[in-house]
C-alpha positions in Angstrom: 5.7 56.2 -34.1 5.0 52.5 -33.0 1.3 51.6 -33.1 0.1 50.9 -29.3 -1.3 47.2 -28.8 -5.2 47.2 -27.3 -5.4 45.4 -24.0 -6.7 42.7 -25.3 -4.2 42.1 -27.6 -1.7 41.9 -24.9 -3.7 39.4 -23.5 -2.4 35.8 -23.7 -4.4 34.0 -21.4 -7.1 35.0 -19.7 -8.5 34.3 -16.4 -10.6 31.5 -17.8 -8.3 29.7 -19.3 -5.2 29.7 -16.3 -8.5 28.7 -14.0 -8.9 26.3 -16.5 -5.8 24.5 -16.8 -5.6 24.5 -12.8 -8.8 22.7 -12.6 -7.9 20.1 -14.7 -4.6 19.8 -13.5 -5.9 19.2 -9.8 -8.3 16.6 -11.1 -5.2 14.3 -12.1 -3.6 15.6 -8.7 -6.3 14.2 -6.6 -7.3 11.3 -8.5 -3.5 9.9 -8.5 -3.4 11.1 -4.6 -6.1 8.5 -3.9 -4.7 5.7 -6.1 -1.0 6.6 -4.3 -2.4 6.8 -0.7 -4.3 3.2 -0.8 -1.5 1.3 -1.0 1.3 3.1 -2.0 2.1 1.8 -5.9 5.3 3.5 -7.3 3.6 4.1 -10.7 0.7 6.0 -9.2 3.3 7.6 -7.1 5.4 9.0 -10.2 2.0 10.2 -11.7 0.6 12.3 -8.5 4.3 13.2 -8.8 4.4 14.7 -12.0 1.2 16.4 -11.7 2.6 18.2 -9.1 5.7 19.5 -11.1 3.3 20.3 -13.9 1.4 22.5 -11.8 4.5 24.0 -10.1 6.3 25.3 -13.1 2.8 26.7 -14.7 2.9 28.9 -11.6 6.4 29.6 -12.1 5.1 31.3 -15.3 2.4 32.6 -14.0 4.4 34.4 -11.2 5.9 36.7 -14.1 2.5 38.0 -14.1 3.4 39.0 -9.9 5.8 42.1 -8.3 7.4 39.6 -6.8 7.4 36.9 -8.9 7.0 34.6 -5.8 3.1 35.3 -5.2 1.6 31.8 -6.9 3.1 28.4 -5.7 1.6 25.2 -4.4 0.8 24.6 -1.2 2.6 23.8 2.1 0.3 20.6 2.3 1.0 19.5 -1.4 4.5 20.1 -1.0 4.6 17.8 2.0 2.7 15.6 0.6 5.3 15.1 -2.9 8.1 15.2 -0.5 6.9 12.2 1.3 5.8 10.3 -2.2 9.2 10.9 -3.4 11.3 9.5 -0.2 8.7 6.2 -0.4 9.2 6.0 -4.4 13.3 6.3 -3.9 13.0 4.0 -0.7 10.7 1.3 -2.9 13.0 1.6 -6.3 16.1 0.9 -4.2 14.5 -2.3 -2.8 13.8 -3.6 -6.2 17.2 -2.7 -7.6 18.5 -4.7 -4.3 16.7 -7.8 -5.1 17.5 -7.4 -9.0 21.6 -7.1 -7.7 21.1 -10.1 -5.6 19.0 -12.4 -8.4 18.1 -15.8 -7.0 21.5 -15.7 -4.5 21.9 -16.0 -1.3 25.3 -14.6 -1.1 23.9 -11.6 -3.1 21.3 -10.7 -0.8 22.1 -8.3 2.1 19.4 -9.6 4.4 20.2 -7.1 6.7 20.0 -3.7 4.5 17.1 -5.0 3.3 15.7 -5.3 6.5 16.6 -1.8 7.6 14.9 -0.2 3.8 11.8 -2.0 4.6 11.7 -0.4 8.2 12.2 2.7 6.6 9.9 2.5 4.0 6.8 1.3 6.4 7.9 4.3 8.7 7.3 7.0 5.7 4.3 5.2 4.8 2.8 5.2 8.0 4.0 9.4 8.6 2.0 9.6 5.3 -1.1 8.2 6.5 -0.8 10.2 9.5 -0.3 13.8 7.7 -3.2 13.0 5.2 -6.3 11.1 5.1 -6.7 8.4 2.6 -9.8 10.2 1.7 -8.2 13.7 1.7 -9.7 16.1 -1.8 -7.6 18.6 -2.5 -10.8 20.5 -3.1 -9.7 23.4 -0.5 -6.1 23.7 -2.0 -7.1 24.5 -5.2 -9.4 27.2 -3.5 -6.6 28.3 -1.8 -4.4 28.8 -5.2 -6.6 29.8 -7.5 -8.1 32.5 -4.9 -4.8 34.2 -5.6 -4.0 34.2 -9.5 -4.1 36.8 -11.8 -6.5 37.9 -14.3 -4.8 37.4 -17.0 -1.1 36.2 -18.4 0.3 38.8 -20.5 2.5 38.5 -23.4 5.1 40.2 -21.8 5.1 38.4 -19.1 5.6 35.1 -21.1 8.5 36.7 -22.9 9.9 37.6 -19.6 9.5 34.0 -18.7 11.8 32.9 -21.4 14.3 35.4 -21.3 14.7 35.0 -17.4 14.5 31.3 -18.1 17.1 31.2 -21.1 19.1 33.5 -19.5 19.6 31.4 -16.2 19.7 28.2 -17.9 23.0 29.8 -20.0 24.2 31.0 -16.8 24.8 27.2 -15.9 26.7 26.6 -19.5 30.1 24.5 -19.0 29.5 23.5 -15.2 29.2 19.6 -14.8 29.0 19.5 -11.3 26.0 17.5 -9.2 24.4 21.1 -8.0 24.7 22.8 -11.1 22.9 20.4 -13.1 20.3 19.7 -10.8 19.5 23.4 -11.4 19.8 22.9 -15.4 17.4 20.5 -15.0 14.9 22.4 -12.6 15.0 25.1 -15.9 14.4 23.0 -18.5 12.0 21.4 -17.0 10.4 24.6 -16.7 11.0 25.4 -20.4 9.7 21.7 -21.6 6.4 21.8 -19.6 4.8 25.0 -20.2 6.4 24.7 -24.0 2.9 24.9 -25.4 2.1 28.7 -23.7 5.8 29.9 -24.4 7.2 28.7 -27.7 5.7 31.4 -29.9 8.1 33.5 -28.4 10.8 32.2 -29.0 13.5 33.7 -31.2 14.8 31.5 -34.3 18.0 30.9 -32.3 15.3 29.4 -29.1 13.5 27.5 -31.8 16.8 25.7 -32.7 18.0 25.2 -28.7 14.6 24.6 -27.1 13.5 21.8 -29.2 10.7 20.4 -27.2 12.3 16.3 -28.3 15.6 16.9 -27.3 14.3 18.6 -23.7 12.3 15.4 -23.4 15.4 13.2 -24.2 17.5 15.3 -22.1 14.8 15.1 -19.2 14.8 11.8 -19.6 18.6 11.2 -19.0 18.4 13.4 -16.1 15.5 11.1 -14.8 18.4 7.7 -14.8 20.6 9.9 -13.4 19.1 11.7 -10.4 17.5 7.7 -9.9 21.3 6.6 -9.6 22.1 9.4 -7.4 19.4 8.5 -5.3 20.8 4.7 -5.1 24.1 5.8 -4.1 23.0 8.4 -1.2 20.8 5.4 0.1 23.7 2.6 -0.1 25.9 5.3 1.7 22.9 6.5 4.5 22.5 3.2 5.6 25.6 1.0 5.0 26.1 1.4 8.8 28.4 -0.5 11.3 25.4 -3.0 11.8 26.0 -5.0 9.1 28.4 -7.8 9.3 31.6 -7.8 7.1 29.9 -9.8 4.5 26.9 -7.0 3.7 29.6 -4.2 4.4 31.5 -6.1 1.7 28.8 -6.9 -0.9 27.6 -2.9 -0.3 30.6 -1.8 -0.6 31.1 -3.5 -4.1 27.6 -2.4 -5.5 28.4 1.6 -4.5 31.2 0.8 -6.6 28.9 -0.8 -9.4 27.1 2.2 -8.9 29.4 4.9 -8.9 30.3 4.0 -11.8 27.3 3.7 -13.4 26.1 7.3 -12.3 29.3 8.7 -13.5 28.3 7.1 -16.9 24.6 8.7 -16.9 26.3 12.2 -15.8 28.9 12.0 -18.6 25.7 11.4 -21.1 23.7 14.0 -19.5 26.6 16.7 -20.3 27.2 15.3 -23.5 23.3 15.7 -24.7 23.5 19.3 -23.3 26.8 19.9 -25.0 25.2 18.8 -28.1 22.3 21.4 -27.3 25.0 24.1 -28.5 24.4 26.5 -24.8 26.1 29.6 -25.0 25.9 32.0 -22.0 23.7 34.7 -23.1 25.6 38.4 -21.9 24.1 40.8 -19.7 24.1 43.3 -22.1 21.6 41.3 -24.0 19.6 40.4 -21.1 19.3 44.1 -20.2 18.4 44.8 -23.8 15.6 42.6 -23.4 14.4 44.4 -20.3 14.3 41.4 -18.0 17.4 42.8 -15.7 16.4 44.4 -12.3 
């Protein structure tokens, strides 16, 4: 007969400590808000950014700990809020790859596209300013989440976590297209920042495939990558018939640069998951593991 575990022992975090993390997660929220908001710096930007994504996939773990697992999640403000950063961030980093393209010439300078980015990019500032308040605390969202979480995170809730995680991460094994690695991403992502709660559960085969450096290498790839997608989409959104046949021209010529250049990032993206040795866990295991519904 098994010995039963104690409560406690069960316990892996207690209320404390997941209020704890939150609050110190939303101080680096709100102070890179403010730093964003005054005048809009891409750096500060990435950081209020990646605060954000931090405190989203801590909630993802903390929603094993739910019925639904879809109780805890960030607000509708801060998620408007990260949308908006990330369209200004994409809308600045395409200007400054523009002007890099063009260099000191004139005949590599489409005046026009340029024009039309900045008009954009003043637009989303300005939509920004008028959603939030420079001086805006994000005093009452972190209320409004931490009202909500549970009183403790279980272990088996954490090994849930990583055997849902795993399991859907595997599911994605061989596919190479744009969709399917943007979801890849979304899980490793979830595997690479809560690492510190999860990776005592991980099984000798996890320790090997969920090396917490080659996530970060991988994440990193996928960083250049989505960047490039993001500087195609833009070059294709607004290559429009106002241009004269010179910008069409010189546009047309860097989306070919650029094609290229993503295809090269997405060939080294698969190749660093390749080399990560993913095998598609079966559902009999899964089952096993009692994670299946």
């Amino acid at each position: 007969m098994k010995p039963t575990l104690s409560p406690l022992k069960k316990i892996f975090m207690k209320k404390n400590q997941i209020d704890e993390f939150v609050e110190k997660n939303f101080k680096k929220i709100d102070k890179n808000f403010h730093k964003s908001i005054t005048n809009f710096e891409t750096k500060y930007i990435q950081q209020f950014r990646a605060e954000v994504k931090r405190l989203k996939v801590f909630l993802h773990l903390i929603n094993m700990e739910s019925d639904d697992g879809l109780s805890y999640r960030i607000t509708r403000r801060m998620k408007t809020v990260y949308g908006y950063f990330g369209i200004i961030r994409n809308l600045q980093m395409q200007l400054k790859k523009i002007n890099e393209y063009a260099g000191n010439s004139a005949d590599n300078t489409p005046v026009f596209y340029i024009n039309i980015l900045e008009k954009e990019l003043e637009y989303w500032k300005k939509l920004s300013h008028d959603f939030i308040d420079v001086g805006y605390s994000f005093m009452n969202d972190k209320q409004q989440i931490m009202a909500l979480l549970p009183d403790k995170l279980n272990k088996k809730s954490i090994q849930k976590f990583v055997y849902y995680t795993v399991y859907e991460l595997n599911s994605f094994a061989g596919r190479t297209d744009d969709e399917a690695l943007d979801s890849i991403r979304k899980f490793i992502e979830d595997i690479y920042y809560n690492y510190e709660v999860i990776n005592p559960f991980f099984d000798e085969r996890e320790k090997n495939f969920l090396n917490k450096k080659n996530m970060g290498t991988c994440l990193g790839l996928f960083d250049d990558f989505r960047n490039e997608c993001a500087a195609v989409a833009l070059l294709q959104t607004f290559g429009t018939d106002k241009l004269d046949e010179r910008e069409k021209q010189l546009l047309k010529e860097m989306e070919n640069e650029w094609l290229h250049r993503k295809k090269d990032l997405k060939n080294k993206v698969v190749a660093a998951l390749t080399s990560r040795n993913m095998k598609a866990t079966s559902s009999q295991e899964f089952a096993m593991a009692g994670i299946a519904s």
